[in-house]
C-alpha positions as CSV (number, residue, x, y, z in Angstrom):
1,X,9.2,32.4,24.8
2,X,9.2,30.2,28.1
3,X,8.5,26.8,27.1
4,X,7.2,24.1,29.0
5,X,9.1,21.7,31.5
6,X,8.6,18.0,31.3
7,X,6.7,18.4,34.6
8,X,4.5,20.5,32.9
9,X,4.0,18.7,29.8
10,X,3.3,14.9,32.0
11,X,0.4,17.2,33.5
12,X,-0.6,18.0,30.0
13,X,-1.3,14.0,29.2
14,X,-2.9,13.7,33.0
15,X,-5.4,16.0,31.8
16,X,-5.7,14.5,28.6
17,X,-9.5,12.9,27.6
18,X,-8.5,10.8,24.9
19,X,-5.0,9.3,27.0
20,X,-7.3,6.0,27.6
21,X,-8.0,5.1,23.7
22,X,-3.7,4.9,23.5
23,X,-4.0,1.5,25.6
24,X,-5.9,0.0,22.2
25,X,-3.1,0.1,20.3
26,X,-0.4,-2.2,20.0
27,X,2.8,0.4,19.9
28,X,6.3,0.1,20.8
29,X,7.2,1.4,24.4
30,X,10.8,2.1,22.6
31,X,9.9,4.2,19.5
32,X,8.2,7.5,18.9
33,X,5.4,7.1,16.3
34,X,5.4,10.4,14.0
35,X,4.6,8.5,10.6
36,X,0.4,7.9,10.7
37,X,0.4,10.0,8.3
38,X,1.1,7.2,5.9
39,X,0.7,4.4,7.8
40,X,-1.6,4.2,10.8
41,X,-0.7,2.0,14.0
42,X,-2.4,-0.5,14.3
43,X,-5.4,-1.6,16.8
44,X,-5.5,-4.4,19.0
45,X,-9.2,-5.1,17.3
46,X,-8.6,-4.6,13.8
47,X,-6.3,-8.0,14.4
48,X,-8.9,-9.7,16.4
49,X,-11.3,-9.0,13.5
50,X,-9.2,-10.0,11.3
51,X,-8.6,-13.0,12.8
52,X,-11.8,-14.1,13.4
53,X,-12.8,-13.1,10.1
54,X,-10.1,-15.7,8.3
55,X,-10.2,-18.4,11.0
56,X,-14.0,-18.7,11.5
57,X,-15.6,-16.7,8.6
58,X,-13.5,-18.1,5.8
59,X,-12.2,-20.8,7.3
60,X,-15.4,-22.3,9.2
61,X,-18.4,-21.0,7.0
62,X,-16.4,-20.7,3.7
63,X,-19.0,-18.8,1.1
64,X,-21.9,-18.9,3.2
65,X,-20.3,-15.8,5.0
66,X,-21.2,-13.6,1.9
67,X,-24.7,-13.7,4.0
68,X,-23.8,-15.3,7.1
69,X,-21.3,-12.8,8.5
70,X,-22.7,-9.8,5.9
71,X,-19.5,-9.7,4.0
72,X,-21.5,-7.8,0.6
73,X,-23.2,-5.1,2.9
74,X,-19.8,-4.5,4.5
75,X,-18.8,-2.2,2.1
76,X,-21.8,0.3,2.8
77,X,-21.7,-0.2,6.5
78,X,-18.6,0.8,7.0
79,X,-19.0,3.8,4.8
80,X,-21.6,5.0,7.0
81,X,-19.1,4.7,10.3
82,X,-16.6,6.6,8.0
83,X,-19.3,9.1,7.1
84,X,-20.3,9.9,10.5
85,X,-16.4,10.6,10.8
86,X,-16.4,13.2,7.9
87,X,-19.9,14.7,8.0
88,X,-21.6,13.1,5.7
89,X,-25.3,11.7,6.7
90,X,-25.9,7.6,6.2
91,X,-26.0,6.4,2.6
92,X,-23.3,9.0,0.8
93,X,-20.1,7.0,1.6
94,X,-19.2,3.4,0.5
95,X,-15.8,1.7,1.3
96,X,-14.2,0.5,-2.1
97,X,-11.1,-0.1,-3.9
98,X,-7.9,2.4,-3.7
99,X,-7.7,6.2,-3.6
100,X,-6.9,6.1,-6.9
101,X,-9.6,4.0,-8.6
102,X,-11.8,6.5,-6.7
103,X,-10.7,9.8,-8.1
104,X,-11.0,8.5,-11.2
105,X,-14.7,7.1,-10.6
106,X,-15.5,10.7,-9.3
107,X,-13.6,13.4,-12.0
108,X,-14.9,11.2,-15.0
109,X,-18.9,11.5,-13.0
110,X,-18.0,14.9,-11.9
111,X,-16.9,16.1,-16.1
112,X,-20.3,14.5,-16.5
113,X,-22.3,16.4,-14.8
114,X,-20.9,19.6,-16.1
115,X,-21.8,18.9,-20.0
116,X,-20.1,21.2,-22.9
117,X,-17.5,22.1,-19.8
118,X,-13.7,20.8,-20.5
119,X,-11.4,21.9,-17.9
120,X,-10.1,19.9,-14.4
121,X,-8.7,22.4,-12.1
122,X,-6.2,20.7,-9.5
123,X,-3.3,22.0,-7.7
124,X,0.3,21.3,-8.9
125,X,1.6,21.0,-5.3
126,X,-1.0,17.8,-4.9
127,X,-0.2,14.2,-4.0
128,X,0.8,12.9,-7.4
129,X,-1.9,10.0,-7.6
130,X,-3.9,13.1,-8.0
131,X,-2.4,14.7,-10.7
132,X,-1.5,11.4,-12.6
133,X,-5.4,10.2,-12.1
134,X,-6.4,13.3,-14.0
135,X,-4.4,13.7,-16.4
136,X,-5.8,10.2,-17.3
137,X,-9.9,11.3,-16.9
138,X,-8.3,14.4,-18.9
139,X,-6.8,11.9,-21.9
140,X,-10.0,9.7,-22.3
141,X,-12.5,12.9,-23.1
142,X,-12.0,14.8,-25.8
143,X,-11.2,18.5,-25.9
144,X,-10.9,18.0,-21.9
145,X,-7.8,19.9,-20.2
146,X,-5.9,20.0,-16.5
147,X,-4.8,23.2,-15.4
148,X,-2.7,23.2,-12.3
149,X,-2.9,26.1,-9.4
150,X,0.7,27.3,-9.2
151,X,1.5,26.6,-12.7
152,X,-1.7,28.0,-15.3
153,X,-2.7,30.4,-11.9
154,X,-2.0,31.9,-9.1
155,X,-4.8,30.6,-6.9
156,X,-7.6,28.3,-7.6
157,X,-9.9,30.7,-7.2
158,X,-8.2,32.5,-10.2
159,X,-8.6,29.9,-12.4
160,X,-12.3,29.7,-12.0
161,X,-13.8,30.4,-15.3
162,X,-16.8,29.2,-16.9
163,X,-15.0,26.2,-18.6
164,X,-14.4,24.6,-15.5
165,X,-16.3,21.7,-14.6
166,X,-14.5,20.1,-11.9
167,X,-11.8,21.2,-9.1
168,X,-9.9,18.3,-7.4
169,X,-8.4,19.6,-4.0
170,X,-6.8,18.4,-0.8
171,X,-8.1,19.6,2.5
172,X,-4.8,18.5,3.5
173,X,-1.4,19.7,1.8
174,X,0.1,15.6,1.8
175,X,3.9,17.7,2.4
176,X,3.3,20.8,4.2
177,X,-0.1,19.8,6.1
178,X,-1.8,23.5,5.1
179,X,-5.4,23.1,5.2
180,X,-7.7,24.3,2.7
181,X,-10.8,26.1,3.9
182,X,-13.9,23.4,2.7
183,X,-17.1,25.7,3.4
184,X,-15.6,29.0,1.6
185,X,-13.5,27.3,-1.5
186,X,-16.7,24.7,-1.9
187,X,-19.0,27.8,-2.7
188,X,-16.5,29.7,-4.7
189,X,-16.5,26.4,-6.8
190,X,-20.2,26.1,-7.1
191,X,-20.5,30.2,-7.8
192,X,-18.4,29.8,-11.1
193,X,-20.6,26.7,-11.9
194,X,-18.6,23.4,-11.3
195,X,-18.3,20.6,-9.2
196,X,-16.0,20.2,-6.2
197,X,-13.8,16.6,-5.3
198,X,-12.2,16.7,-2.2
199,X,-9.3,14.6,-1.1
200,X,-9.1,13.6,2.3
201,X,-6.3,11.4,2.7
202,X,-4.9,13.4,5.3
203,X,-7.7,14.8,7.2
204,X,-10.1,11.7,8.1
205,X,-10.0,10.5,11.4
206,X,-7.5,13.9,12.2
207,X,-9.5,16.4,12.2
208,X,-13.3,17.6,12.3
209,X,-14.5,16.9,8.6
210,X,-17.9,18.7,8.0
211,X,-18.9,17.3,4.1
212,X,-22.5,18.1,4.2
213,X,-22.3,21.2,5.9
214,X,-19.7,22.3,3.0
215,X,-21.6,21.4,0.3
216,X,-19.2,19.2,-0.9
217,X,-20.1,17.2,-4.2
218,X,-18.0,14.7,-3.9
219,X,-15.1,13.2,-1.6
220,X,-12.7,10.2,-1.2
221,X,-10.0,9.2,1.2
222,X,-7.4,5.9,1.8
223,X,-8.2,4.3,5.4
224,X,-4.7,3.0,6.3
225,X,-3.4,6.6,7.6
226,X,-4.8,8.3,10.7
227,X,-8.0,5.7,10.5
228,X,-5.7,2.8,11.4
229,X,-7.2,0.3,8.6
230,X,-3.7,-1.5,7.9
231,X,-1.1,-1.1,4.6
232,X,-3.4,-1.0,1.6
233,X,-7.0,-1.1,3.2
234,X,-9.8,-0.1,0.9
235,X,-10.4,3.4,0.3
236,X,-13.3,5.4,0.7
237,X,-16.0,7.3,-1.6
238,X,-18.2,10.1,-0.9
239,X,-21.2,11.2,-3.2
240,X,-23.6,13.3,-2.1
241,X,-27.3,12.2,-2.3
242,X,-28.4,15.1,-4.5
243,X,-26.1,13.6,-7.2
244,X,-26.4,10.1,-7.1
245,X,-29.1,9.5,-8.9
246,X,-27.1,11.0,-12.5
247,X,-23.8,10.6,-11.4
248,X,-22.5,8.1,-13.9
249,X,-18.8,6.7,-13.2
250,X,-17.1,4.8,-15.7
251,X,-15.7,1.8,-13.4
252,X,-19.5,-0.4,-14.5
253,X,-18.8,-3.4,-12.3
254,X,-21.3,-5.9,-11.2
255,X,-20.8,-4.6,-7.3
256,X,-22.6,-1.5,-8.7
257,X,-25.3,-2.8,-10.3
258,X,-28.8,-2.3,-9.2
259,X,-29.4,-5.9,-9.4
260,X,-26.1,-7.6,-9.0
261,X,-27.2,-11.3,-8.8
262,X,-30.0,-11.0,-11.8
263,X,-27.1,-11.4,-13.4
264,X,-28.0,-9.1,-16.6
265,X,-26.6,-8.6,-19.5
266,X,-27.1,-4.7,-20.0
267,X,-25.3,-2.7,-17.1
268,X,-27.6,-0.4,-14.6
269,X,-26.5,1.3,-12.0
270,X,-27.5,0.8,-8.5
271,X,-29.5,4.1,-7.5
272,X,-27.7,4.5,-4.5
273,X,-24.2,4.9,-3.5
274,X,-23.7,1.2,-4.2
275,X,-22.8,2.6,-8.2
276,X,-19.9,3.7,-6.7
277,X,-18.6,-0.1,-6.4
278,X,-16.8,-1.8,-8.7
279,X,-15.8,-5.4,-8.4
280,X,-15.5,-7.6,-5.4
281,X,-14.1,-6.0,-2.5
282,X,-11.0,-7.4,-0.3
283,X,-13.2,-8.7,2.7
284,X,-10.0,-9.6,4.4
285,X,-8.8,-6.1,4.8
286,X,-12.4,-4.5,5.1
287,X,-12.9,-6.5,8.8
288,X,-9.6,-5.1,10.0
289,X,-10.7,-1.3,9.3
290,X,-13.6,-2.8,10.6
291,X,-11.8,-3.1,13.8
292,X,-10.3,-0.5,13.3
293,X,-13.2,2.0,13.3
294,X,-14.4,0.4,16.5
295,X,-11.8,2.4,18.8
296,X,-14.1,6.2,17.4
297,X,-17.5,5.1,19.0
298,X,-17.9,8.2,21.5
299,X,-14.8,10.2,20.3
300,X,-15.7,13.9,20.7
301,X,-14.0,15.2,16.7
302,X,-13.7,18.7,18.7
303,X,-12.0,17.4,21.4
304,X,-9.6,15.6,18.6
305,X,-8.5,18.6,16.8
306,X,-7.8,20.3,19.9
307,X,-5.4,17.5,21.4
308,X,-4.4,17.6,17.7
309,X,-3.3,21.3,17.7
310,X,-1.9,20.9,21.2
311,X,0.6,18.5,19.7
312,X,1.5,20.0,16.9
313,X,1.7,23.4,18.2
314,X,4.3,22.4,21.2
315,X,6.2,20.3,18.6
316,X,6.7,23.9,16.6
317,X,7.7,25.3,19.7
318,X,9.6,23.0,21.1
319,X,12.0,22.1,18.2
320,X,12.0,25.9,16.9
321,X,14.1,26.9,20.1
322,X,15.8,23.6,20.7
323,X,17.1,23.9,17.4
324,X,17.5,27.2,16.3
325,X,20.4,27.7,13.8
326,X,20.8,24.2,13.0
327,X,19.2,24.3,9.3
328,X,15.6,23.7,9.8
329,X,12.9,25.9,8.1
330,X,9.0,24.9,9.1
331,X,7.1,24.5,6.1
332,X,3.6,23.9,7.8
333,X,1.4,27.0,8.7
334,X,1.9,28.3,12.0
335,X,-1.6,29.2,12.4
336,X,-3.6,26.8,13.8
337,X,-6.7,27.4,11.6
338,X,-4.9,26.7,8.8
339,X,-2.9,23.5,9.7
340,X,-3.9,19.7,9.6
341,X,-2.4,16.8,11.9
342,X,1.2,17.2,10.8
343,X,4.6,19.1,11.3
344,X,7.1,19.7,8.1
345,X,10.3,21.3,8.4
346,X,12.6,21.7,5.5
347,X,16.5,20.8,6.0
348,X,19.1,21.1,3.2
349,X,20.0,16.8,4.4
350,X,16.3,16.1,5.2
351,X,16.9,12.2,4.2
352,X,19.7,11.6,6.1
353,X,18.5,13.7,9.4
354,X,15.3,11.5,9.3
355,X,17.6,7.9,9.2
356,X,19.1,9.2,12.4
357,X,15.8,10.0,13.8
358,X,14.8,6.5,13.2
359,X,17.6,5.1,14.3
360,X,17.0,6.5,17.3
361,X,13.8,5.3,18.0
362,X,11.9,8.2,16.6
363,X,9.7,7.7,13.4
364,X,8.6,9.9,10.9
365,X,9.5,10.5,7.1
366,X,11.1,12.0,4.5
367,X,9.7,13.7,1.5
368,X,11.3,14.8,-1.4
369,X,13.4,17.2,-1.9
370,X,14.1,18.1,1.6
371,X,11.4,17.7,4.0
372,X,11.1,16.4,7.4
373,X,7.3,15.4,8.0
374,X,6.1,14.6,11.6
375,X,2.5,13.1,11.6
376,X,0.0,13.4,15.1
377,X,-2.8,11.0,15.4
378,X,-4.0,12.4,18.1
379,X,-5.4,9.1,19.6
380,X,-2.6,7.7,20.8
381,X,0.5,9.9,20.6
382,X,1.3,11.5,24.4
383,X,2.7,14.9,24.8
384,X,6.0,13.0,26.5
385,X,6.3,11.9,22.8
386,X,6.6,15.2,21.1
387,X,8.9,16.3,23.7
388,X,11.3,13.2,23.4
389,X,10.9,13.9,19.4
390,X,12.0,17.1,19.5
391,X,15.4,16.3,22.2
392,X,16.3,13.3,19.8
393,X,15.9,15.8,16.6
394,X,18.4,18.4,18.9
395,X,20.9,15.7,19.6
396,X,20.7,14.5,16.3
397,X,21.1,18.2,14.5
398,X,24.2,19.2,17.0
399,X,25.9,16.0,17.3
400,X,26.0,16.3,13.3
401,X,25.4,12.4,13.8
402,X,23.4,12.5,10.7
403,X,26.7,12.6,8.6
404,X,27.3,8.8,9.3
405,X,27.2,7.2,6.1
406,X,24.5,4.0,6.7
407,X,22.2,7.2,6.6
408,X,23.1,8.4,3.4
409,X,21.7,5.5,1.4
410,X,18.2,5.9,0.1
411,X,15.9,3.1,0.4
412,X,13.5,1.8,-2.1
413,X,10.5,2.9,-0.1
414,X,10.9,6.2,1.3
């Protein structure tokens, strides 16, 4: 396999259309960025926003901005930005609380639109919020059960019965980055009868997201990955229209009332995607991703997941014959249909590899038990980087300089 020279791969960023959005970030010239995966760089307008937003909003018009700067629509209009992101057509995505709070909100409506059905079909290899979130929807209904892909059945497909009333899935495998086919597992979900919840944590704003098109039911994703919104921005919700008039999630906070400001006693839910509120949302955090959402105005998503698998692809490449024999095992699909934003490998002394990867200016992270995950937001991440990320993962790898002991200690946050 002839690989690339450095020459060659400058002229690959030259040629690059997105190479001009990298300037909008604010990014170390002396570190390697591999980790926006989990946390998203962040963009010289999400602070300005922010700023403005605490000095001036907050700070100068104090409660009047609730209508003066439209801090209570801010919710649904960035939804709509978001939706336009992930397919979905104005008025199916509101920006609210956590990933969490979400996936609860949408199994609990999701069981009840599929009366006298009791089962939640999710895969065991999922991001644990996941699995934790249902077993709690699970635990409040009665006669309700998970059943895990991998552990109760091969495949979810398999599992498909005519007890099933709602599958919770990842287009993006959080460890491996394998991505799931939305269009063809959506319709084997609705043949059997049930609904389908997709998680998109780790395919918005990396990849071409087509909700509508799939007939997805429902959706969520966090914000403060490859969307740039800052540690703990508010998540996202997706409901499509043809369910949000009997969708009924559990979460009845005032935000999600028809008439929030009548001030009634008996709750009704807004008929809209509003009812997918809750309380009060953190305004603070909503005009960064605000910001941050600025920087995809006229970004081609086509263009993205091709400077996406341009990445990804030399990274395999370059570190499989840099490094060949020196422990490493790729755990993401080699086949670029079936591959999100991100590189694993496996290495038997994945933790301690990483803190020398770090330490050398080159950042991505560890996941339990023994993988090395490389994220690639495509919109600012240079071919020069993946090529400097895989010589520092050679150096580190034959140089056995991961065996220094400050590496071996695990930190509290991994």
């Amino acid at each position: 396999m002839t690989l690339p020279d450095r020459a060659a791969i400058e002229a690959m960023d030259a040629q690059d259309p997105l190479r001009h959005l990298r300037d909008a970030f604010i990014l170390s010239p002396d570190e390697v960025y591999l980790d926006g995966n989990s946390l998203g760089v962040p963009t010289r307008a999400a602070q300005e926003e922010l700023l403005r937003a605490a000095r001036d909003e907050w700070g100068g018009e104090l409660i009047r901005s609730w209508n003066s700067a439209g801090w209570f629509d801010l919710p649904i209009e960035l939804g709509d930005r978001i939706g336009g992101l992930i397919g979905a057509a104005p008025g199916q995505v509101v920006v609210a609380d956590t990933t969490s709070v979400n996936i609860y909100k949408v199994l609990h409506a999701a069981m009840g639109l599929r009366p006298g059905r009791k089962t939640v079909v999710a895969e065991s290899g999922s991001f644990p919020t996941d699995l934790y979130i249902a077993e709690g929807v699970v635990s409040t209904l009665p006669g309700a059960r998970l059943r895990l892909e991998g552990v109760d059945g091969a495949t979810i497909e398999d599992m498909l019965d005519a007890d099933v009333a709602a599958v919770l899935v990842n287009h993006v495998n959080y460890k491996t980055g394998e991505l799931r086919d939305m269009a063809a597992l959506t319709a084997r979900i609705h043949a059997a009868g049930a609904v389908a919840v997709w998680d998109l944590c780790h395919s918005a704003g990396a990849l071409p997201v087509e909700l509508d098109a799939a007939g997805a039911d429902f959706a969520m994703g966090c914000t403060y990955k490859y969307l740039n919104g800052g540690p703990g921005s508010p998540a996202f919700v997706y409901a499509a229209h043809r369910h949000q008039g009997q969708a009924r999630q559990p979460l009845s906070g005032w935000w999600g009332h028809a008439r929030p400001f009548a001030f009634e006693t008996g709750y009704e839910g807004d008929p809209g995607i509003r009812r997918f509120q809750c309380g009060t949302q953190p305004i603070l955090s909503m005009r960064a991703l605000k910001g941050a959402l600025a920087i995809w105005d006229g970004v081609d998503m086509a263009v993205l997941r091709a400077k996406s698998l341009a990445l990804t692809g030399l990274f395999i490449r370059l570190v499989e014959a840099r490094c060949a024999g020196l422990g490493l095992e790729l755990e993401s699909p080699r086949d670029d249909a079936r591959r999100g934003s991100q590189v694993a490998f496996r290495h038997d002394h994945a933790w301690p590899v990483m803190q020398a990867l770090i330490a050398r200016g080159v950042i991505g992270d560890f996941r339990a038990p023994s993988t090395l995950r490389f994220g690639f937001a495509p919109l600012y991440l240079r071919h020069v980087d993946v090529l400097r990320a895989a010589e520092t993962l050679e150096e580190v790898l034959k140089s056995e300089s991961w065996t220094d002991p400050r590496f071996a200690a695990r930190a509290a946050v991994t």
